[in-house]
BANU-130982 format. One record per residue: residue in one letter; x, y, z of N, C-alpha, C in turn. Coordinates in steps of 0.1 Angstrom, whole numbers, plus 5000, padded with zeros to 4 digits. Example, Ala and Ser with C-alpha at 12.3 -4.5 7.8 and 13.67 -1.06 7.14 Angstrom:
2
A513249435078512349555078513249675078;S512849785071513749895071512950005079;
//
This chain:
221
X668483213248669383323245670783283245;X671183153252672383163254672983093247;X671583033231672582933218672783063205;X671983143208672383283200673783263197;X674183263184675283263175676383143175;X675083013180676382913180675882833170;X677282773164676782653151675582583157;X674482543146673582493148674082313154;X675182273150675782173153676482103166;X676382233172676782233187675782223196;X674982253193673182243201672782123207;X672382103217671881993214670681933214;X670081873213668481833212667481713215;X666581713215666081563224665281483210;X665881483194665581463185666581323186;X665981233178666681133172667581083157;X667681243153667981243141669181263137;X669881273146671381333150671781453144;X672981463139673381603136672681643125;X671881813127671381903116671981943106;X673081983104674382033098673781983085;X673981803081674181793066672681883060;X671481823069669781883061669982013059;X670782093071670282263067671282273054;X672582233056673482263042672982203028;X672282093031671382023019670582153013;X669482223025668782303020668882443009;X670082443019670682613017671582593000;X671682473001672382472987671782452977;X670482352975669582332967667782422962;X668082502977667082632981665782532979;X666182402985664382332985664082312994;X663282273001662682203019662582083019;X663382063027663181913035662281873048;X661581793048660381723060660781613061;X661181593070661481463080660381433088;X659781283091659581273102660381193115;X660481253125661781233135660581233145;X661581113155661081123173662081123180;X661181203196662481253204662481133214;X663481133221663881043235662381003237;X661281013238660080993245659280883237;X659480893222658980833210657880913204;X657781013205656781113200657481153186;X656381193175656881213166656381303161;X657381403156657381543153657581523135;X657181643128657481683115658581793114;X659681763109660681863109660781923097;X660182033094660082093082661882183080;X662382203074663282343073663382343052;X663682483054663382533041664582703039;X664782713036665482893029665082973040;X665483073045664983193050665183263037;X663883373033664183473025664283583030;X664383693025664583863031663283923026;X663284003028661784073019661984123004;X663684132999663984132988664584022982;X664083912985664483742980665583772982;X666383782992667683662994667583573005;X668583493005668883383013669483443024;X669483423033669783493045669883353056;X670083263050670183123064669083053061;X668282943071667282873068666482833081;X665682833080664182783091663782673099;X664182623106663682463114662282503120;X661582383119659982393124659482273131;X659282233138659082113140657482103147;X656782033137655282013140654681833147;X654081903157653481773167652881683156;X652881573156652281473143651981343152;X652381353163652181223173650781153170;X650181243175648481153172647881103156;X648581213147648481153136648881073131;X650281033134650880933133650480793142;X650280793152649780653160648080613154;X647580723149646580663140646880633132;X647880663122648080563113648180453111;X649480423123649980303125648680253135;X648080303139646580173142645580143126;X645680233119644680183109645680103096;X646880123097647480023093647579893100;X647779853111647779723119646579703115;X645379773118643779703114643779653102;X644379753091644779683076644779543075;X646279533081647079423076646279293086;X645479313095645179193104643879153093;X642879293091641779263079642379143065;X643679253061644179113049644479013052;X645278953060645378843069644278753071;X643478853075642278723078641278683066;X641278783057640978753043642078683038;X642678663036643878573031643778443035;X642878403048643278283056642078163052;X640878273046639878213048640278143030;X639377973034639677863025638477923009;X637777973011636677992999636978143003;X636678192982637378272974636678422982;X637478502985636778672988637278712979;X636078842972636778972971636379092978;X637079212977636279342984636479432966;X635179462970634679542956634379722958;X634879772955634479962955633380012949;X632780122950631680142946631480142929;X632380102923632480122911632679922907;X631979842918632679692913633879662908;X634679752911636079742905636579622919;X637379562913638279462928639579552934;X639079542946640179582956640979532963;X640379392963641279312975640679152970;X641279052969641178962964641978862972;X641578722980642678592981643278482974;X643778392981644478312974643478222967;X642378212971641278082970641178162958;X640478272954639878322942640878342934;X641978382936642978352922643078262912;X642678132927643078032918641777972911;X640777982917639478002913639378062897;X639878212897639978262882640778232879;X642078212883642978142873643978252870;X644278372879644778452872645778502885;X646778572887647578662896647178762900;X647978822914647478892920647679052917;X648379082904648579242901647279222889;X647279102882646879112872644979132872;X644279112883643279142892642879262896;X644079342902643179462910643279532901;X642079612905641279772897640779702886;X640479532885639779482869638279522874;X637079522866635679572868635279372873;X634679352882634679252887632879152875;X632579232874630979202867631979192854;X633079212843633479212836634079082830;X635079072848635878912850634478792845;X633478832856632478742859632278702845;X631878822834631478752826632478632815;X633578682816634278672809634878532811;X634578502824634878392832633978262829;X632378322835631278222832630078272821;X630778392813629678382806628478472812;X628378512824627278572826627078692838;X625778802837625878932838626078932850;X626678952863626478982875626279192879;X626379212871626579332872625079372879;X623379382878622779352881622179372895;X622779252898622579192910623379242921;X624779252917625479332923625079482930;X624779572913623879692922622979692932;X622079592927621079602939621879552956;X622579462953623079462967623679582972;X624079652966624579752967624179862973;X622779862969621679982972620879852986;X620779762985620279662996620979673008;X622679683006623579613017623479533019;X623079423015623379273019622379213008;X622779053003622178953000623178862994;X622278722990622478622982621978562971;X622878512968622278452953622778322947;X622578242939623278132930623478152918;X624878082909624778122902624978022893;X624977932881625477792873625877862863;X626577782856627577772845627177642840;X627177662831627277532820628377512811;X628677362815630177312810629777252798;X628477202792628477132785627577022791;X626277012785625176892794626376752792;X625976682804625276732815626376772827;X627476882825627976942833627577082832;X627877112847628377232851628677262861;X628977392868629377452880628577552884;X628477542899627577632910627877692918;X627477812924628077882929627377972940;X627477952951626878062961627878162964;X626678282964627478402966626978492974;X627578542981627078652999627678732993;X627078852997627478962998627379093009;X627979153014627579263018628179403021;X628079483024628379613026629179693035;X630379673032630679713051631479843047;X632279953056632280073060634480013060;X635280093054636380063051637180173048;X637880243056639080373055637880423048;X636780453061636080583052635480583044;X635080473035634080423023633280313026;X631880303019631680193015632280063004;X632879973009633079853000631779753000;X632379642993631279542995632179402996;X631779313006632679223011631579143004;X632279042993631678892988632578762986;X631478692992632278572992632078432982;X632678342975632278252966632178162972;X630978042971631377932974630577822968;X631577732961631377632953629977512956;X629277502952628277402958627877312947;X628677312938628277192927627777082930;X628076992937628076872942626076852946;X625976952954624976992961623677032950;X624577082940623177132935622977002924;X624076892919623876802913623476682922;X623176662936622176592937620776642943;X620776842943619276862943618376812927;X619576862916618676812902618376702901;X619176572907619076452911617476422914;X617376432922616276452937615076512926;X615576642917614276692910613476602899;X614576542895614576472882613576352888;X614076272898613476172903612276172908;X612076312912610676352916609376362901;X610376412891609676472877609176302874;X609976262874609576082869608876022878;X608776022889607775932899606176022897;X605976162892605276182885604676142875;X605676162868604776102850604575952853;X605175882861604675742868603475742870;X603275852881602075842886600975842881;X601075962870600076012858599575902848;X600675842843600575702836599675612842;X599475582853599075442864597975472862;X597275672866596175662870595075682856;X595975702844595375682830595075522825;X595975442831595375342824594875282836;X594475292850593275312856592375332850;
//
């Protein structure tokens, strides 16, 4: 009762926002509403709405302060933000290519390993259809396989490219399903095994020949 009819500027308050004066005169002049979010001495943090008082015959008659509790909303944010940035981080760190894919295989989140893998930058990637790149890239359909992981939640696969006999490139690829602000994504990972798969063909080849060896020996036996 006892701030009844004093400038709002004389008041004082346990906000951190300092003097009210310019926001209400901002308001009253432009007849729009302003929302701040402000904390007081404590670190809690409120929503300070103010906006026009009207009359019941639309006029302006002064204007409205409101200030709404947002603390809990707010410290969850700033925890599912920190979880964010530690998730990108650690996707970022790891040496073989991730992406995170949405339920539409569109790419959401991509590292440094797979950029350079595609060969392309990091604006020029997100929201691309990831089964699209693939082909575009190697030539061939992932789209597929993808779904079914999809509807699976988890698997693996290989995949070759051909450079031109007798090259090419190979590729192992994981995938799975995990739960993200609320959605399903799908976390997959790339990893190169060329080497590996050119001395399993190695190893096949040598096997195919010590056959037809064998075959021969026991014919002219």
């Amino acid at each position: 009762q006892g701030d009844i009819g004093r400038p709002v500027g004389e008041i004082s308050h346990n906000l951190s926002i300092g003097d009210l004066r310019p926001i209400v005169q901002d308001v009253l002049d432009t007849l729009g509403t302003r929302e701040i979010e402000v904390q007081d001495r404590e670190g809690r943090w409120y929503l300070l709405r103010v906006r026009p008082y009207r009359t019941s015959d639309n006029k302006i008659e002064g204007a409205v302060l409101v200030l709404l509790d947002i603390d809990q909303l707010r410290r969850s944010q700033e925890s599912l933000r920190t979880a964010r940035d530690f998730a990108n981080a650690a996707i970022e760190s790891v040496a073989v290519p991730v992406l995170v894919l949405g339920a539409d295989l569109a790419i959401r989140k991509v590292n440094s390993a797979f950029r350079v893998l595609a060969g392309w930058g990091r604006t020029e990637l997100d929201g691309r259809s990831f089964p699209d790149l693939a082909a575009s890239l190697w030539s061939i359909n992932l789209r597929p396989r993808l779904e079914e992981i999809w509807a699976a939640e988890t698997g693996e696969f290989q995949i070759e490219v051909e450079r031109g006999a007798p090259e090419f490139l190979s590729f192992g690829i994981r995938a799975r399903n995990i739960k993200a602000d609320s959605e399903r994504v799908i976390l997959l990972t790339i990893e190169e095994n060329t080497e590996r798969r050119r001395t399993e063909r190695a190893l096949e080849s040598a096997r195919e020949a010590l056959g037809r060896t064998q075959e021969e020996l026991r014919a002219l036996t």
